[in-house]
C-alpha positions as CSV (number, residue, x, y, z in Angstrom):
1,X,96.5,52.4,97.7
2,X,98.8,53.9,95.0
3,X,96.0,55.6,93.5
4,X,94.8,57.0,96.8
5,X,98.0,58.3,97.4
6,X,98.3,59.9,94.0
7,X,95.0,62.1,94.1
8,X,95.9,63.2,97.9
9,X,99.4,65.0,96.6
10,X,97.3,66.2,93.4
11,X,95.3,67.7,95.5
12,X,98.1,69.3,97.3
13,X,99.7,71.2,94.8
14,X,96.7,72.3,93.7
15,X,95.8,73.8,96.5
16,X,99.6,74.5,97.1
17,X,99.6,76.4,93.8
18,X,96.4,78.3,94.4
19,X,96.8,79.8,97.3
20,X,100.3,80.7,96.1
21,X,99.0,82.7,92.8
22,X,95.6,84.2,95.0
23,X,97.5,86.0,97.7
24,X,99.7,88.9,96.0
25,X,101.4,91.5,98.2
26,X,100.2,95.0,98.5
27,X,103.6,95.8,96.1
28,X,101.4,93.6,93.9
29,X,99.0,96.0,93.5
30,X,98.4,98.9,90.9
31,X,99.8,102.2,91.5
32,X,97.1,105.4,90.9
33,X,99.4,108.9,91.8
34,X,97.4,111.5,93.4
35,X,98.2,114.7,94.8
36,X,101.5,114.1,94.0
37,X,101.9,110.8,95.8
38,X,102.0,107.4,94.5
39,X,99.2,104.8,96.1
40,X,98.9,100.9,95.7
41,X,94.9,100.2,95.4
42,X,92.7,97.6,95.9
43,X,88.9,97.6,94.9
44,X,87.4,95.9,97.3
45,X,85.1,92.9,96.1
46,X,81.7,91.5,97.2
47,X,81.8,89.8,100.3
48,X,84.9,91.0,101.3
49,X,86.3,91.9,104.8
50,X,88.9,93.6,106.3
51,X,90.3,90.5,107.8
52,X,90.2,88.6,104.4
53,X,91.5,91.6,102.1
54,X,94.7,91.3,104.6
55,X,95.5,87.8,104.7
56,X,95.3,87.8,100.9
57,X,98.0,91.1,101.1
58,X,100.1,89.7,103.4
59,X,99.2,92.7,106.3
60,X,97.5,92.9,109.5
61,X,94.1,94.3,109.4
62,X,95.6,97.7,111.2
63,X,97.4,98.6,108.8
64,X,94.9,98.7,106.4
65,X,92.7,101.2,108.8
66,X,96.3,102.9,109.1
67,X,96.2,103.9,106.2
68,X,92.2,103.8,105.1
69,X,90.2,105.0,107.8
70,X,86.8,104.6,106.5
71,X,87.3,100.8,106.8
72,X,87.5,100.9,110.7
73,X,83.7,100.5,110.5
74,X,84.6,97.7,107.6
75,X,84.7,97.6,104.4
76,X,82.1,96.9,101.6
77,X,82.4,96.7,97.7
78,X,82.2,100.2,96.4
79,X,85.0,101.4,98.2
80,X,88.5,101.4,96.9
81,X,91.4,101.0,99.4
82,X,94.5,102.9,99.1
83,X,98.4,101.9,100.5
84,X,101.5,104.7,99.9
85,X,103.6,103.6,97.9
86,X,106.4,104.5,100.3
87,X,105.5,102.9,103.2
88,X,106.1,99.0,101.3
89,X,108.9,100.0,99.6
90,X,112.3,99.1,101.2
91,X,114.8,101.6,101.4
92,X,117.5,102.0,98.8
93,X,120.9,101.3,101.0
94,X,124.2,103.1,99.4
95,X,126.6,100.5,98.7
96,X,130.1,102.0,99.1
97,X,133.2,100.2,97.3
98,X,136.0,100.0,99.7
99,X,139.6,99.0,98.1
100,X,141.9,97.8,100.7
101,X,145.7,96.5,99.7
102,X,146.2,93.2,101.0
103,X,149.3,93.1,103.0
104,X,151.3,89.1,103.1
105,X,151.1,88.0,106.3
106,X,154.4,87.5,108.3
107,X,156.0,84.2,107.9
């Protein structure tokens, strides 16, 4: 029983710990800059689908035909896919430093 029990949370993490290390973001990704402009890549592998390639990037299939046209008609392993840079990185927000004077309230 104790042994069954065991192997099946084993198992788990394994899994659990796979799946956390296989899917990477697309800020994950290298950066190639052309034309000025910085691009995450992928290389797409064998086998690979347009579906799949988002799941593991943690984005819809849209957005990688947003941004990658040619794989509207799907992908296959030749092609390379490409993500600006801008468009997963979150926006800087200005912190401003406010000093007030603390005024005692009225007894």
């Amino acid at each position: 029983m104790y042994m069954k029990r065991y192997f099946t949370l084993l198992l788990v993490a394994i899994i659990t710990l796979t799946s956390l290390t296989m899917f990477a973001g697309v800020r994950d990704l290298p950066v190639k800059k052309t034309g000025g402009k910085e691009y995450y890549y992928y290389k797409v592998g064998k086998g690979e689908s347009v579906a799949g390639i988002a799941n593991a990037l943690g984005i819809t299939p849209e957005e990688i035909i947003q941004h990658n046209r040619r794989a509207a008609g799907g992908v296959d392993k030749k092609m390379t896919l490409y993500f600006p840079v801008d468009a997963y990185t979150a926006p800087v927000e200005e912190v401003v430093e406010v000093e007030e004077e603390l005024v005692p309230a009225s007894p």
